[in-house]
C-alpha positions as CSV (number, residue, x, y, z in Angstrom):
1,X,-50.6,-17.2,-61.7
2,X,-46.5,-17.4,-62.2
3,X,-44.8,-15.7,-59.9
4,X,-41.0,-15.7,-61.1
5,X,-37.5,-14.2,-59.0
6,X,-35.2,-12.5,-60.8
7,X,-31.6,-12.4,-58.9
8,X,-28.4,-10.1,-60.5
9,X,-25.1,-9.8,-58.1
10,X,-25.0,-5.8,-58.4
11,X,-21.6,-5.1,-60.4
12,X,-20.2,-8.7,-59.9
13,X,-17.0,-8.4,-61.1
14,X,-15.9,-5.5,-59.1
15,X,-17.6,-6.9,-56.0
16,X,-15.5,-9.8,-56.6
17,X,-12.8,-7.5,-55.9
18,X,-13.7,-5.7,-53.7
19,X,-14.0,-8.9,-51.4
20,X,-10.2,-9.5,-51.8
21,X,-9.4,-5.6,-51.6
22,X,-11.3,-3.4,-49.5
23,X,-8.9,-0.6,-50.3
24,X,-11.5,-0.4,-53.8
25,X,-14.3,0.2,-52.2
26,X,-16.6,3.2,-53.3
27,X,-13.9,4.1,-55.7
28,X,-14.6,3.9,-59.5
29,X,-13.2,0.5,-60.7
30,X,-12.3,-0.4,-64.2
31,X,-12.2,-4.5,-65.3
32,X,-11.3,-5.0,-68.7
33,X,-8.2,-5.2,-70.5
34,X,-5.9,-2.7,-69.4
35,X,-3.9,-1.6,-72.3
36,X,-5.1,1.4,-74.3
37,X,-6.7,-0.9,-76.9
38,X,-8.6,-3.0,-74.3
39,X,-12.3,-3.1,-73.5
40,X,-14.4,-2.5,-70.3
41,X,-15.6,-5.8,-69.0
42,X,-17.2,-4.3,-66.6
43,X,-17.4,-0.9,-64.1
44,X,-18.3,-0.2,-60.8
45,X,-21.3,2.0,-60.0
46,X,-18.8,5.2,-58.9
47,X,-17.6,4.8,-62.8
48,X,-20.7,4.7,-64.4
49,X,-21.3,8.5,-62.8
50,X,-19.3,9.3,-65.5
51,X,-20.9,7.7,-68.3
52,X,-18.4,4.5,-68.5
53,X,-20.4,1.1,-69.5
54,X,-19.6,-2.0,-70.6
55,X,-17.5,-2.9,-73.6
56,X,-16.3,0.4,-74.1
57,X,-13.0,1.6,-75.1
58,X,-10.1,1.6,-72.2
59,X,-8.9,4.6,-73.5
60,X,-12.2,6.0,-73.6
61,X,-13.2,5.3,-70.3
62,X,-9.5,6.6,-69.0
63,X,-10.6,9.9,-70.6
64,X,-13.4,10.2,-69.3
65,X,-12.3,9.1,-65.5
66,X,-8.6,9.3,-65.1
67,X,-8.6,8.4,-61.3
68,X,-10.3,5.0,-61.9
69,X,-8.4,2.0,-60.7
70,X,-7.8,-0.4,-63.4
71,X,-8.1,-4.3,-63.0
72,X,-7.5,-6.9,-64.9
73,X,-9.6,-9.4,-63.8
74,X,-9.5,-13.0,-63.1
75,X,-11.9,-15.2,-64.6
76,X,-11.1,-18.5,-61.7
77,X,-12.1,-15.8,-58.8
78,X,-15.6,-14.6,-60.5
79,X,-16.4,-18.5,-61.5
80,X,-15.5,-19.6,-58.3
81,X,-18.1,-17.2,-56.5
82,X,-20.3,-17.7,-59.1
83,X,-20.7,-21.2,-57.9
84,X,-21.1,-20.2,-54.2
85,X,-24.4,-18.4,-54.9
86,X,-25.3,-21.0,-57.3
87,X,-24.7,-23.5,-54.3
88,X,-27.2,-21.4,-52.3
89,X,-29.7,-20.9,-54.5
90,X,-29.8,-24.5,-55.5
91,X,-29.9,-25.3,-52.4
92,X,-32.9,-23.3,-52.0
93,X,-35.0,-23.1,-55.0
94,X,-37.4,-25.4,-56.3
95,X,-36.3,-24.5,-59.7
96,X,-34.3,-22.2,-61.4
97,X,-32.3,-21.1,-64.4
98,X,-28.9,-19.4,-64.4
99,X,-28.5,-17.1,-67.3
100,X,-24.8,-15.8,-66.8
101,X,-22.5,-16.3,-64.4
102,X,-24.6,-13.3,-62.3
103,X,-27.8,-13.8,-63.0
104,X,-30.5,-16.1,-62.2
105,X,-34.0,-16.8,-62.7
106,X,-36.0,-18.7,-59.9
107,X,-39.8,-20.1,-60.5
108,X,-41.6,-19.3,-56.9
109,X,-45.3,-20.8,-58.4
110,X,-47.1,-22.0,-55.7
111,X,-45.0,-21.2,-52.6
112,X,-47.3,-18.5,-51.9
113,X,-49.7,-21.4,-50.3
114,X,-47.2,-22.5,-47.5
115,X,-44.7,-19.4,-47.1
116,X,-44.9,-15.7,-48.3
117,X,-42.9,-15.6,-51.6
118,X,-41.8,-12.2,-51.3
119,X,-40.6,-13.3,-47.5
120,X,-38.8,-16.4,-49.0
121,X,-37.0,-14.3,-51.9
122,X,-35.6,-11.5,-49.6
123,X,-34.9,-14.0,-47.0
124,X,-32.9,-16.0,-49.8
125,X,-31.0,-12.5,-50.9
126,X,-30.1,-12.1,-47.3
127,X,-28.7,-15.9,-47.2
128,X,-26.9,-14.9,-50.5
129,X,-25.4,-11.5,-48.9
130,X,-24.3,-12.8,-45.8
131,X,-22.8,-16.2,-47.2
132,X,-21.1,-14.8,-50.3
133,X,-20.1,-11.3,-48.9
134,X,-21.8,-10.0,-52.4
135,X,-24.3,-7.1,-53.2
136,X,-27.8,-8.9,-55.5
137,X,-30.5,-7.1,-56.0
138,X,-34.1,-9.1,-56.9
139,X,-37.3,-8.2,-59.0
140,X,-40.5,-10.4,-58.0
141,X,-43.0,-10.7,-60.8
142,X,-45.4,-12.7,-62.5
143,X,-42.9,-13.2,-65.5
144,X,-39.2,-12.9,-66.8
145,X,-39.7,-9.8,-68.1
146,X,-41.4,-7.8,-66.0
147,X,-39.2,-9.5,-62.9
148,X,-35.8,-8.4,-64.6
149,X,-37.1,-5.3,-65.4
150,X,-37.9,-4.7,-61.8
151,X,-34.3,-5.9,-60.8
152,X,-32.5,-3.2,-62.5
153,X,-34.9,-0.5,-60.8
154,X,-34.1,-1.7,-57.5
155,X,-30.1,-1.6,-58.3
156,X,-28.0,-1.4,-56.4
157,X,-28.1,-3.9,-53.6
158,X,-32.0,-3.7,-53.4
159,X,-35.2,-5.5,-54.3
160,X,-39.2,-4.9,-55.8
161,X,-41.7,-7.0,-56.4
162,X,-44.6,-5.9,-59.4
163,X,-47.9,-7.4,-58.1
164,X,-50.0,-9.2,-60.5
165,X,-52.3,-6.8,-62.2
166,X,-49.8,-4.1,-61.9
167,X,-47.3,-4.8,-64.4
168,X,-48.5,-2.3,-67.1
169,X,-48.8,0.7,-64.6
170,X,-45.1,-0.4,-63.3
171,X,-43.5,-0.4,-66.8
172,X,-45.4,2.3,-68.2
173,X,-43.2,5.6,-67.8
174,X,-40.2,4.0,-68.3
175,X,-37.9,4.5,-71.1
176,X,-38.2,1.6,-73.9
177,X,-34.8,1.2,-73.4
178,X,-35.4,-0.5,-70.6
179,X,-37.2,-3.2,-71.8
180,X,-34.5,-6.9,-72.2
181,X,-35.2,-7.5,-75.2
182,X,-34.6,-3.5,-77.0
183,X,-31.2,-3.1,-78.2
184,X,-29.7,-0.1,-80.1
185,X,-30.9,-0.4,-83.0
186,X,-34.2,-1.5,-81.9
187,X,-34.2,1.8,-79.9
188,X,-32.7,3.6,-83.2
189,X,-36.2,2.4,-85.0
190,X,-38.6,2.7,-82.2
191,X,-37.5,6.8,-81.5
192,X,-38.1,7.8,-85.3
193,X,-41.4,6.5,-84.7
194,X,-41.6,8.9,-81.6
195,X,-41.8,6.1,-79.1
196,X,-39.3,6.7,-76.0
197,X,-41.7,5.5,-73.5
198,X,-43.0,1.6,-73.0
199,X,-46.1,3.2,-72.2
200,X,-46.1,4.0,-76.3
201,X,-45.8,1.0,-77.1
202,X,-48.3,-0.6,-74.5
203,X,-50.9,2.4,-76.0
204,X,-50.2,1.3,-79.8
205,X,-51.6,-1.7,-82.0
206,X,-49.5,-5.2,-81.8
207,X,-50.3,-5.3,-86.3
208,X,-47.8,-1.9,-86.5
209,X,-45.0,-3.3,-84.3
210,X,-45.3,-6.5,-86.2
211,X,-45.1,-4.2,-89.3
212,X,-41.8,-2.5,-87.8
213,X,-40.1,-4.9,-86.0
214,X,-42.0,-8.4,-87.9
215,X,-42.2,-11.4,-84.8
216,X,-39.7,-9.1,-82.7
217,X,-42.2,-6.7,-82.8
218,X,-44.9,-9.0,-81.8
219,X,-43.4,-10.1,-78.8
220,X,-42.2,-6.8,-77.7
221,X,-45.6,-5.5,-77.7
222,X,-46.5,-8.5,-75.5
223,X,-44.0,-8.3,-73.5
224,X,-45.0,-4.4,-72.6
225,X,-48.6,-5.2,-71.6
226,X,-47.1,-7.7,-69.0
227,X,-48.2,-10.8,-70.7
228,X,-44.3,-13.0,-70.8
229,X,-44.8,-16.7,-70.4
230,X,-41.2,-17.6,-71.6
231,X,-40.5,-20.6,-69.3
232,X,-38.1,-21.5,-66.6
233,X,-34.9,-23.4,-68.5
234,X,-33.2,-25.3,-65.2
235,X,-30.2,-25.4,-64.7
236,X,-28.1,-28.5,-65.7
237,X,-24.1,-27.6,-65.4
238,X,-22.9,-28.9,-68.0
239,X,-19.4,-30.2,-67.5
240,X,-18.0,-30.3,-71.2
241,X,-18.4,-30.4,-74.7
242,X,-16.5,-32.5,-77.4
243,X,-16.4,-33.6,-81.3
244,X,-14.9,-36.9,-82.7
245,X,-14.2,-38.3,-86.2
246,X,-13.9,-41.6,-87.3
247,X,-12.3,-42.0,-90.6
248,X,-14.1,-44.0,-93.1
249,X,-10.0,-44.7,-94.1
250,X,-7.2,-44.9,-92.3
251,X,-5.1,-41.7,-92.8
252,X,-1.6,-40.0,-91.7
253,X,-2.4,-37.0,-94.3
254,X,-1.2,-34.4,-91.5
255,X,-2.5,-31.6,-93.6
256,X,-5.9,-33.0,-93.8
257,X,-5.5,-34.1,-89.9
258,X,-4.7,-30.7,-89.4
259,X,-7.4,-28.9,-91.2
260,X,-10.2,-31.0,-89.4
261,X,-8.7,-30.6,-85.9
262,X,-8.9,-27.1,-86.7
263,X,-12.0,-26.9,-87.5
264,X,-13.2,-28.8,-84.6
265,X,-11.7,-26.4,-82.1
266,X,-13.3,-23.1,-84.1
267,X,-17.1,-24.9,-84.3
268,X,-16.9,-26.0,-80.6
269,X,-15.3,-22.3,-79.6
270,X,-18.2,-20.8,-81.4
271,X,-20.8,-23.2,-79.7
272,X,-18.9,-21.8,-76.1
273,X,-20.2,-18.2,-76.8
274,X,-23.2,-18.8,-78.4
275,X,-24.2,-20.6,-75.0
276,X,-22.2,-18.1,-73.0
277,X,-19.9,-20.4,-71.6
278,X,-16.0,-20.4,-71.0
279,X,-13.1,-24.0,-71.0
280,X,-10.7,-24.0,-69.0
281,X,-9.2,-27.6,-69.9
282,X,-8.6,-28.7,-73.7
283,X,-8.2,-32.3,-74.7
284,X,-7.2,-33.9,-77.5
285,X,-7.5,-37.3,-78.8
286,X,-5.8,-39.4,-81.3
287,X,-7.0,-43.1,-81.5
288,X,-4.3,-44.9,-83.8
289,X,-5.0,-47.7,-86.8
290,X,-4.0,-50.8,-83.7
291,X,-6.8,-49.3,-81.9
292,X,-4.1,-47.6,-79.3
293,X,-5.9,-44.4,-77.8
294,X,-4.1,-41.6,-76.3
295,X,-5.0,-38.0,-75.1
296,X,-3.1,-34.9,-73.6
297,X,-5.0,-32.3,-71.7
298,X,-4.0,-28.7,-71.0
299,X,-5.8,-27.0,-68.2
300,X,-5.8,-22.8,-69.1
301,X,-7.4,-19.5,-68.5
302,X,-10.8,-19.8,-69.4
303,X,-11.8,-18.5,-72.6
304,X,-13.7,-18.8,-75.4
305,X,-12.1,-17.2,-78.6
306,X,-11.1,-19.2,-81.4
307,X,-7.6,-18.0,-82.0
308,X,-6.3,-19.4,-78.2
309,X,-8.2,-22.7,-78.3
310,X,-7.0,-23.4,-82.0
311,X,-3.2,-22.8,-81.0
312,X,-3.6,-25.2,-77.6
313,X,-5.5,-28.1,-80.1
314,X,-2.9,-27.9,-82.9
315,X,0.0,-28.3,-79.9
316,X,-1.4,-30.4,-78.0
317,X,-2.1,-32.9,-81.3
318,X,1.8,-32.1,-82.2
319,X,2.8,-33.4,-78.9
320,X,0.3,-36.6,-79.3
321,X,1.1,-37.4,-82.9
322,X,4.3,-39.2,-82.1
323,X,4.0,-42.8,-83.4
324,X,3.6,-41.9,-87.3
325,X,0.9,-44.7,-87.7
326,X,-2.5,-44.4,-89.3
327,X,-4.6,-42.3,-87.4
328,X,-8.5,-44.1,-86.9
329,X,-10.2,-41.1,-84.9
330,X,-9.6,-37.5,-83.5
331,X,-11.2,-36.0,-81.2
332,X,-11.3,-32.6,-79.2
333,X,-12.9,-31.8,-75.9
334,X,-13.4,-28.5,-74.2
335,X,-14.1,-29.3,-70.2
336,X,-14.0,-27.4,-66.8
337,X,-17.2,-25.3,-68.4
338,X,-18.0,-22.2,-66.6
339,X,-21.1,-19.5,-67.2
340,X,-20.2,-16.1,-68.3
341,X,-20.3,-15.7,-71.8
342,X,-18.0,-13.5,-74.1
343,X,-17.4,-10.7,-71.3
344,X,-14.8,-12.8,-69.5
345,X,-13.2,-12.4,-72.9
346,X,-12.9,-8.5,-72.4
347,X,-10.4,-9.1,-70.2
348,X,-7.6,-9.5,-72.2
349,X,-9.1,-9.0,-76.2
350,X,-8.3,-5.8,-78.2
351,X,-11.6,-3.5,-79.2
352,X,-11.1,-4.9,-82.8
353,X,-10.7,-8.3,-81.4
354,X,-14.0,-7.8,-79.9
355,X,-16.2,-6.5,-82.7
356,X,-14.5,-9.5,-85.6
357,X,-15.8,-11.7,-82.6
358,X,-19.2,-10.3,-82.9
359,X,-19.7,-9.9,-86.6
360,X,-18.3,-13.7,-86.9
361,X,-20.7,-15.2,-85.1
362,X,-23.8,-12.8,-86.3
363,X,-22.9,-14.1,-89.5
364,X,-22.4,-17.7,-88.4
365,X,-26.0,-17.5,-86.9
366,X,-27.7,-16.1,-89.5
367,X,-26.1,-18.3,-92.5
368,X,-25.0,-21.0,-90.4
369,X,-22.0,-22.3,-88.6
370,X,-19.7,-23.0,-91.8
371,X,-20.7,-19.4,-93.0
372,X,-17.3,-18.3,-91.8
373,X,-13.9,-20.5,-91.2
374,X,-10.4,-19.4,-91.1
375,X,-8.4,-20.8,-94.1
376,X,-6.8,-23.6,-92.5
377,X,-9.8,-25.5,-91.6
378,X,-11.4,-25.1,-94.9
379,X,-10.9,-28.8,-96.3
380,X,-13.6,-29.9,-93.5
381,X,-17.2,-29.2,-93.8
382,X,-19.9,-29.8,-91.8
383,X,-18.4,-30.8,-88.4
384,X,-21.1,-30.0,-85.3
385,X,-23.7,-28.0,-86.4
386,X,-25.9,-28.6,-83.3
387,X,-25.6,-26.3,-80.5
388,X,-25.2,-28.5,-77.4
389,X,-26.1,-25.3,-75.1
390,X,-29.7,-24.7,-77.0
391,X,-31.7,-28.1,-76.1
392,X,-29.9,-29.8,-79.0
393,X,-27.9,-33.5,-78.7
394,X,-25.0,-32.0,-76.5
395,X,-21.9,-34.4,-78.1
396,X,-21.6,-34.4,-81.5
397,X,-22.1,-38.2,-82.7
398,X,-18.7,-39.6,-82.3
399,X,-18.4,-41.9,-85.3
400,X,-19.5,-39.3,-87.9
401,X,-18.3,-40.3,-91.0
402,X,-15.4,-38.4,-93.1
């Protein structure tokens, strides 16, 4: 039987700091962007009392609790304890799979013959505490589901394990909402149908969810009676991602140079958040007609939105493109990768700025990555449409032809 850890630092960003300022703690915190059109990145536990959650309105959650303290937030700090736990847990774990810059997954199968798993885990969570100064809280299962599920009833700063066989009774009487994979809408569907508990849904046939919800629904409803055997991913940090193109001719068209250097930085940006990862160093790369290669490099905050990383490209090529000779091959390379996702964003993006974000890319994944450009990149097609982050080749091939 798989037995599976599922470890979340409890309110990370704020812990973060709360580390550096003591002065914040058991106060309601704010992280997000801190003008009135800015969104919550993320609250502490004394703000949530009052009904503030993630990616909500600034001005919202100001209304709601005008005392908070708000932060800014700095996206080195949270990386750089990030990779402290993920020190100590790699350290530690046979296998494992980070799935955000908080959260991991560890695979405990078989551990139970030479040491207690449930020992090890909260033995591992006191390592974690004690090294790192952060509150994590743990669910022990025997699958993803069930485990994470169990982690977010222990919160805050605590920890449950769901013995095998038990998994139904445990998720039973509580609300659907609770389940990973049941989003708003999802819950929208599920509560005209009268189901608000997972015990409804455990109770009901798997040929009606699949007639609501089609495969969702199938795998919600197996999901409910306990049965999850989505597998362990490990964790491989992945230090950068790049695209090059080698011209079939020769070419100092700057408009042209332009349009596909833009269009590089906007697929690889999108390939970022759809594996929930941030740059914080861009290079570009010109290799001239004589063979002569140069690059510039900019190291900035990370980030992941199209409309920073396309300004830095297009300077950083107006710096390089000196020489006026035939250009051969351009390149552009996002490095210094972190975990996170779009919530680092939050930071310092407008609501609006948030929701184009999410509509591009909803469309981009259902249609396609060329579903949605911005203007200037339009006279390239077809640069990088494998995801490096989702088992795919992770550089695009460098001499694709124009």
């Amino acid at each position: 039987m798989k037995s599976i850890l599922h470890l979340d630092l409890d309110s990370f960003f704020v812990s973060c700091e709360r580390l550096l300022d003591s002065s914040l703690n058991n106060r309601p915190v704010l992280i997000g962007g801190t003008s009135n059109r800015g969104v919550v990145a993320s609250c502490s536990y004394e703000a949530r009392s009052f009904g503030i959650h993630s990616a909500m309105p600034m001005r919202m959650a100001r209304q709601l609790c005008p005392e908070a303290v708000v932060i800014r937030g700095n996206s080195s700090t949270y990386s750089k304890y990030s990779d402290v736990v993920t020190d100590i847990i790699k350290d530690t774990s046979p296998m494992f799979e980070k799935s955000s810059i908080d959260e991991f997954y560890v695979d405990t199968t078989g551990m139970d013959r030479f040491y207690g798993t449930y020992v090890w885990a909260k033995e591992l969570r006191e390592r974690i505490i004690k090294e790192s100064g952060l509150p994590i809280s743990f669910g022990l299962s025997t699958g993803k589901t069930t485990a994470k599920i169990g982690t977010n009833e222990a919160k805050p700063n605590n920890h449950i394990q769901v013995p095998c066989g038990e998994e139904k009774a445990f998720m039973a009487p509580l609300d659907i909402r609770k389940m990973p994979m049941v989003g708003e809408k999802t819950t929208q569907k599920l509560n005209l149908m009268g189901i608000q508990k997972i015990k409804t849904v455990q109770d009901m046939p798997c040929e009606l969810m699949e007639r609501v919800l089609g495969k969702n629904g199938i795998s919600l409803w197996k999901k409910a009676q306990g049965i999850d055997n989505s597998p362990i991913i490990t964790y491989h940090e992945r230090k950068s991602i790049s695209i090059e193109r080698t011209f079939e001719k020769d070419t100092t068209d700057v408009v042209k140079l332009k349009s596909i250097i833009t269009a590089m930085a906007e697929n690889l940006a999108y390939q970022l958040r759809n594996g929930t990862k941030l740059t914080g160093c861009v290079t570009v790369k010109i290799r001239y007609s004589d063979f002569t290669t140069v690059t510039r490099q900019l190291h900035i905050p990370y980030t992941s939105v199209d409309h920073k990383l396309i300004d830095i490209v297009q300077e950083l090529f107006k710096i390089l493109y000196a020489r006026r000779m035939l250009i051969r091959l351009i390149g552009v390379r996002y490095s210094k990768l972190v975990g996170g996702g779009y919530q680092i964003n939050l930071f310092e993006d407008n609501e609006e700025m948030v929701r184009l974000y999410q509509a591009m890319d909803a469309m981009r994944n259902k249609y396609g990555q060329d579903a949605v450009k911005r203007a200037v990149g339009m006279g390239s097609k077809g640069i990088g449409r494998k995801n490096p982050f989702n088992g795919q080749p992770n550089v695009i091939p460098a001499h694709r032809r124009a």
